[in-house]
C-alpha positions as CSV (number, residue, x, y, z in Angstrom):
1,X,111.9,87.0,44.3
2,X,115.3,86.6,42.2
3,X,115.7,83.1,41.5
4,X,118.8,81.4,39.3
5,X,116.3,80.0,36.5
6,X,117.5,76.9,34.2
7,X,115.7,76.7,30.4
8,X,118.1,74.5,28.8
9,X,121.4,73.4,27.9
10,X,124.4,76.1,29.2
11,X,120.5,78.0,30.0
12,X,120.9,79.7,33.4
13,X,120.3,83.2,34.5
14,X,118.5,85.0,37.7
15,X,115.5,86.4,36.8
16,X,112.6,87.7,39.3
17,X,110.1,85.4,39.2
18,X,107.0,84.8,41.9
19,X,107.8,83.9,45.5
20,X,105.9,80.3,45.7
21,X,102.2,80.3,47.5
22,X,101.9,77.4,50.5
23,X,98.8,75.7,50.5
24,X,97.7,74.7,54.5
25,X,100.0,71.8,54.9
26,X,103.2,73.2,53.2
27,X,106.7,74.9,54.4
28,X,108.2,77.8,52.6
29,X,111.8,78.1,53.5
30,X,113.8,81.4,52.9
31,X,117.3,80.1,51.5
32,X,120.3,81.2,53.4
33,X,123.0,79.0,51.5
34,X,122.9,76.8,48.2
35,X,126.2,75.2,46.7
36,X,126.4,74.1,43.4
37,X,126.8,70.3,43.0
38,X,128.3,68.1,40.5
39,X,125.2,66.9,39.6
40,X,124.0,71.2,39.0
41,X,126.6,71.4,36.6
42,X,125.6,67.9,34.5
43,X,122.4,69.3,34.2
44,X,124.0,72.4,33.0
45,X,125.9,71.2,30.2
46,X,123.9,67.9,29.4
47,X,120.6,68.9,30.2
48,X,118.4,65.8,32.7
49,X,116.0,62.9,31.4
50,X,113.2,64.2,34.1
51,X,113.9,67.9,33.2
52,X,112.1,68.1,29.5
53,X,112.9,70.1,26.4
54,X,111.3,73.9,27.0
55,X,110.8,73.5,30.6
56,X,112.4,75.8,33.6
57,X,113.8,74.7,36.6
58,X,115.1,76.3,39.6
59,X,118.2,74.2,40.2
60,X,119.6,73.7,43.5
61,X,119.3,70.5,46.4
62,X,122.5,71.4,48.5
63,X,120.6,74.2,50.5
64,X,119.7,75.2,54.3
65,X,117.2,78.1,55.5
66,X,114.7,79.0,57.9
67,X,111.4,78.2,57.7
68,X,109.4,81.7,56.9
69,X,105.8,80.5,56.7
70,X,104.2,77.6,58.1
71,X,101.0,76.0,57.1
72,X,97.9,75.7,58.9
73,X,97.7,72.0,59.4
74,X,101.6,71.2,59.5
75,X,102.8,70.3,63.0
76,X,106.5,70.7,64.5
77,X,107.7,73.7,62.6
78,X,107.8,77.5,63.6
79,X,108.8,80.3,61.8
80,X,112.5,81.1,62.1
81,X,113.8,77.3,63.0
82,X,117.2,77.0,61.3
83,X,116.5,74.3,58.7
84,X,118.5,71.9,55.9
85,X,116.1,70.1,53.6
86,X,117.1,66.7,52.2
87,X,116.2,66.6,48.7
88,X,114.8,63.6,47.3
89,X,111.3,62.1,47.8
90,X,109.9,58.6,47.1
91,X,106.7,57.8,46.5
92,X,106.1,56.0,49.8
93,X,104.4,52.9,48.2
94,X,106.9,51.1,46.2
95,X,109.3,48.3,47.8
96,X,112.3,50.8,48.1
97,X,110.1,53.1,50.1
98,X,108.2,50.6,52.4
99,X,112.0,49.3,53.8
100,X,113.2,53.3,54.0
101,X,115.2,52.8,50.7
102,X,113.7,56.1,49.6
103,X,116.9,56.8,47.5
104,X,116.0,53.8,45.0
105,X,112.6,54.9,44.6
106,X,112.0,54.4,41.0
107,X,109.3,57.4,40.9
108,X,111.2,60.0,43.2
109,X,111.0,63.6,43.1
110,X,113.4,65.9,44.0
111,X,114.2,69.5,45.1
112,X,116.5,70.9,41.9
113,X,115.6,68.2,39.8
114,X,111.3,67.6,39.2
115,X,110.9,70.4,42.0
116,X,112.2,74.0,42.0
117,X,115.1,73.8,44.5
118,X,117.8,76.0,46.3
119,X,118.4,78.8,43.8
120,X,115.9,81.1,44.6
121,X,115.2,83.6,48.2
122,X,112.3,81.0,48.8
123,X,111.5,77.9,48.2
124,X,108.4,75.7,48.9
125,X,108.8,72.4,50.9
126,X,105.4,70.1,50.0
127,X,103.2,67.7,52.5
128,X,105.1,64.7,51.3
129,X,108.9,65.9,51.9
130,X,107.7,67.0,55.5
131,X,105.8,63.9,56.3
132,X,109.3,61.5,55.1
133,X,111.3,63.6,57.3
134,X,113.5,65.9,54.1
135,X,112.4,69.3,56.5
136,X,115.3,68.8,59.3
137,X,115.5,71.1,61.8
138,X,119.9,72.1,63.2
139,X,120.8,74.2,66.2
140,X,121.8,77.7,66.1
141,X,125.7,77.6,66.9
142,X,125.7,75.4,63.2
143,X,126.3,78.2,60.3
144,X,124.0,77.9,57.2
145,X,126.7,77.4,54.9
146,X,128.1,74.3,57.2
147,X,124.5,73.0,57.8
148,X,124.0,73.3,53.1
149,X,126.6,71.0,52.7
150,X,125.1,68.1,55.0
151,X,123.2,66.9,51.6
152,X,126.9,65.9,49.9
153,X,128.5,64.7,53.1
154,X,125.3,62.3,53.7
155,X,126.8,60.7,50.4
156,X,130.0,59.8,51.6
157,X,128.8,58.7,54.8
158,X,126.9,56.3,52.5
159,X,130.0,55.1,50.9
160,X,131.8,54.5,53.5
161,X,128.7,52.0,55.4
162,X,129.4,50.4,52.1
163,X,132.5,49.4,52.3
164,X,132.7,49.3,56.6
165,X,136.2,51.2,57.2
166,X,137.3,49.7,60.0
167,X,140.1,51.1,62.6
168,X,143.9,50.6,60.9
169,X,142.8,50.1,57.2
170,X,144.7,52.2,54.7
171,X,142.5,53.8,52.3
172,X,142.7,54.9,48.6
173,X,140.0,58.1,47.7
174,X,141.0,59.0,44.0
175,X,139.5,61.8,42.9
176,X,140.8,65.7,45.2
177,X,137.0,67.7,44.5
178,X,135.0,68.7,47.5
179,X,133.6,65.1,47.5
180,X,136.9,63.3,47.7
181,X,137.6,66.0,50.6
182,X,134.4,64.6,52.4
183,X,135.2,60.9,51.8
184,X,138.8,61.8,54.0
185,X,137.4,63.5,56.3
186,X,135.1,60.7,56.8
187,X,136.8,57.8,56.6
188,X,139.3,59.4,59.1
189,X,136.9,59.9,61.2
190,X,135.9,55.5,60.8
191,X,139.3,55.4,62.5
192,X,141.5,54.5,59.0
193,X,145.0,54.4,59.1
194,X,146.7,55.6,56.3
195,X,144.9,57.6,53.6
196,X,145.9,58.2,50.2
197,X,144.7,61.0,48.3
198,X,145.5,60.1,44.2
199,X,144.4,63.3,41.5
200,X,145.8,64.5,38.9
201,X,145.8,68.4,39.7
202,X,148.5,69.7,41.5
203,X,145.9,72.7,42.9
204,X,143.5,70.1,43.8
205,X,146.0,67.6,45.6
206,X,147.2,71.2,47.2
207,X,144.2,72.4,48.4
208,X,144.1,68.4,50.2
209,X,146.9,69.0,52.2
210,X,145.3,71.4,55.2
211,X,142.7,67.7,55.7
212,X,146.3,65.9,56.8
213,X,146.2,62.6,53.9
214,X,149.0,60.6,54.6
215,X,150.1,60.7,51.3
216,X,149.7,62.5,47.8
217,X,150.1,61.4,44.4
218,X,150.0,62.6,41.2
219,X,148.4,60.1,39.0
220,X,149.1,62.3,35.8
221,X,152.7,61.7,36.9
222,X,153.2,58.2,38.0
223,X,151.4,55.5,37.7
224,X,148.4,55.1,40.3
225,X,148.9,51.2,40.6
226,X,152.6,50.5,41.3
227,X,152.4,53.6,43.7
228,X,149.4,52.3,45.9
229,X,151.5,49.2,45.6
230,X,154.6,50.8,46.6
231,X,153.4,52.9,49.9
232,X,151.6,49.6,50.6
233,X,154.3,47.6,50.5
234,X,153.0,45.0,47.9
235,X,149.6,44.5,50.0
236,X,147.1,47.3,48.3
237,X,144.6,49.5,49.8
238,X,141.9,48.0,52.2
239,X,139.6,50.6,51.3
240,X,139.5,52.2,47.8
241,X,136.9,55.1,46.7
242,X,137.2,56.3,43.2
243,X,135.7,59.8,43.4
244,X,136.2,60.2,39.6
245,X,134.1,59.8,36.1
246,X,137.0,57.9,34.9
247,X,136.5,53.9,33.3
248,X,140.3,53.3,33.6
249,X,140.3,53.9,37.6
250,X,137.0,51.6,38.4
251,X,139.5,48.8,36.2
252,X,143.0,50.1,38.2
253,X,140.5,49.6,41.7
254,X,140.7,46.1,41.2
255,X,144.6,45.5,41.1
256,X,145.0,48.3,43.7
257,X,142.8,46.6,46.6
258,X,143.9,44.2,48.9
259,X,143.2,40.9,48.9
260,X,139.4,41.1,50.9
261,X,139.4,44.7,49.7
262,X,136.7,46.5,49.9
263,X,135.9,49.0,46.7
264,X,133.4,51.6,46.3
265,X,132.7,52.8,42.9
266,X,131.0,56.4,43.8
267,X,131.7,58.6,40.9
268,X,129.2,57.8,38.1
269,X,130.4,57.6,34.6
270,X,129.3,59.8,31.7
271,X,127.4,59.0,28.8
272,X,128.9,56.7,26.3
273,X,131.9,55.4,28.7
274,X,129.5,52.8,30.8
275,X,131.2,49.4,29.4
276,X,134.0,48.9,31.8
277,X,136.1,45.8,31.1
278,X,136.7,44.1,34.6
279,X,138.9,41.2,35.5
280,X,136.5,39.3,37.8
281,X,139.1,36.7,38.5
282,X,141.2,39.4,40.8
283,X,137.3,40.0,42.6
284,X,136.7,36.5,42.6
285,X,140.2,34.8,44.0
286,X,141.1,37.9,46.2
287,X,137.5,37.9,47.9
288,X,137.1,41.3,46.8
289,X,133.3,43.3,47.8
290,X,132.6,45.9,45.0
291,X,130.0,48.6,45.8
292,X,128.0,51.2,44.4
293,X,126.3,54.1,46.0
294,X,124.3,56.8,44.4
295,X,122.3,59.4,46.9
296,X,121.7,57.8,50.7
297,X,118.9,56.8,52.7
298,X,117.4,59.0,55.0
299,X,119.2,58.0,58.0
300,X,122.6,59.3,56.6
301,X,120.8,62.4,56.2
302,X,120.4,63.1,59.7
303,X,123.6,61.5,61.2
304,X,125.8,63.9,58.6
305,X,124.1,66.7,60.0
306,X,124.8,65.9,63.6
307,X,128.7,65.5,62.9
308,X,128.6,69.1,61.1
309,X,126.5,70.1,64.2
310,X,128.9,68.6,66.5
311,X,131.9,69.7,64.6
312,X,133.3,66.3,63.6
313,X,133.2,67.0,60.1
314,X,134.5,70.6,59.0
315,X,132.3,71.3,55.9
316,X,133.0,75.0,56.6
317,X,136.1,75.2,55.0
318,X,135.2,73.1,51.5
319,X,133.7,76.4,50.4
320,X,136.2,78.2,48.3
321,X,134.2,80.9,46.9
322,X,130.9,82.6,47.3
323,X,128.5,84.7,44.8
324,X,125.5,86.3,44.8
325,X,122.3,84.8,43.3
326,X,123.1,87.5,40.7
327,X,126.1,86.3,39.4
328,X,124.3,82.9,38.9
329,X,126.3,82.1,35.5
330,X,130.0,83.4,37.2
331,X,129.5,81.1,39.7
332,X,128.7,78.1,37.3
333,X,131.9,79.0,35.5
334,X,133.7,79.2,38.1
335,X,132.3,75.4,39.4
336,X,133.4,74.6,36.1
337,X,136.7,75.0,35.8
338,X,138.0,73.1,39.1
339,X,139.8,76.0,40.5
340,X,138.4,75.4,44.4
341,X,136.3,73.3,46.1
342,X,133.0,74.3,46.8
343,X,130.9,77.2,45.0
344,X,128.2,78.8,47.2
345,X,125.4,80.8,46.5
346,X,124.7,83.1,49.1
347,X,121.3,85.1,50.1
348,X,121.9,87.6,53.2
């Protein structure tokens, strides 16, 4: 099978490689869609601590399919169900997992990461992802490439329960990518009032406008503070998401917010720019709840799924480009340069 093959740092190409043998209670899925994720392209350029010096991976976690062969002893699945798979797998036995915290297990596995994932025609789905539920089954009238993208929108959905949008609060997403896209949709969707979209790419903020924000900026143009402030009319945002590796917008979150303000820090930073100076006085005498939320419990899994399945959340039209499994290295480029939104991979 031709599979997108990663061997180390800026190390990808498709090679033909074996198609994976089940054992009596495994799944092998034939993959329909794969997009690349942010994550995909860290690996890329700064290699990952669980993916060691010399050995290949199949990258890929954002993926959906249809199961192809079913083992002897598994129960539920047939061939040709339309399925999305949910990458990450605790162990089952440590406090995270026991309370269905599986996304803080401290020895997890994951598809794309310790497991060959989504870049590949096949891909094998193991006893333990089945048994916690990562094998989910959609209906037929949801596309492939709408069900793929259930794994990134199952993020955001976990952001916002963190910070508990309520109807009429104006929100602040900084950061225009394909996940700042999903955190507007979504947070319209928890009934928001106004939402403010703050980048610093013209194309990006462009490409924000068919999602309806309420209003634009520029941040490269004016400064992000005193124009929350201004649109807010002195108050701040309710809601702020910074959907951004950036240190100096986690420290601008903190004057933007309203006083009870709830913040969200959901881009991670990079290597080396961790140490954020905060003033705690603004969290502590404006009452302000700081989050943080990295991957989602299992739960928002499923209930992202269902709004793509019920057409409450257009993930459709995030993809901006697609390539063949081929053209493996094009399409990382082209995820690189933050031209569009989404980068599929396609197998049909």
């Amino acid at each position: 099978m031709r599979a997108a093959v990663y061997s180390g740092i800026e190390k990808i190409e498709c090679l033909e490689i074996g198609k994976p043998e089940i054992s009596r209670d495994e799944v092998l899925v034939r993959v329909r869609a794969a997009a690349i994720c942010g994550t995909d392209l860290r690996i890329y350029k700064s290699g990952h601590h669980r993916i060691e010096e010399g050995e290949k991976r199949v990258l890929g976690h954002e993926l959906s399919g249809e199961v192809w062969e079913v083992g002897e002893d598994v129960r539920g699945y047939t061939k040709g169900m339309r399925v999305a798979v949910a990458p990450n797998i605790g162990c089952g036995a440590c406090r995270y997992c026991r309370t269905g915290r599986h996304h803080m297990c401290p020895d997890y596995e994951a598809f794309g990461i310790t497991l060959d994932g989504g870049f590949a025609e096949y891909m094998k789905v193991g006893r333990k992802a089945i048994e916690q539920g990562d094998l989910v089954v959609f209906s037929e009238k949801t596309g492939f490439e709408e069900a793929c993208l259930a794994e990134p929108l199952a993020c955001t959905y976990f952001a916002y329960r963190s910070v508990g949008t309520e109807p009429g609060d104006d929100v602040l997403i900084v950061g225009a990518g394909p996940m700042g896209v999903l955190h507007l949709q979504t947070e319209r969707l928890a009934g928001a009032g106004r939402v403010m979209v703050a980048d610093i790419s013209d194309s990006r903020l462009e490409l924000v406008k068919r999602y309806s924000p309420d209003i634009l900026i520029n941040s490269g143009r004016e400064d992000l503070v005193e124009a929350v402030m201004k649109h807010t009319d002195g108050i701040g945002a309710d809601v702020i998401i910074t959907a951004c590796p950036v240190p100096q917008v986690q420290q601008q979150a903190l004057r933007m917010a309203a006083k009870n303000g709830r913040i969200n820090l959901f881009g991670g930073l990079p290597k080396g720019k961790q140490l954020v100076e905060l003033d705690t006085n603004l969290i502590h005498y404006n009452g302000l709840v700081v989050t943080g939320t990295t991957r989602y419990a299992q739960s928002d899994y499923y209930k992202s799924l269902k709004l793509i399945e019920d057409k409450r959340i257009d993930t459709a039209s995030v993809i901006s480009r697609r390539f063949r499994i081929d053209r493996i290295s094009e399409a990382f480029e082209y995820a690189m340069s933050g031209e569009g939104l989404k980068t599929l991979i396609e197998f049909f």
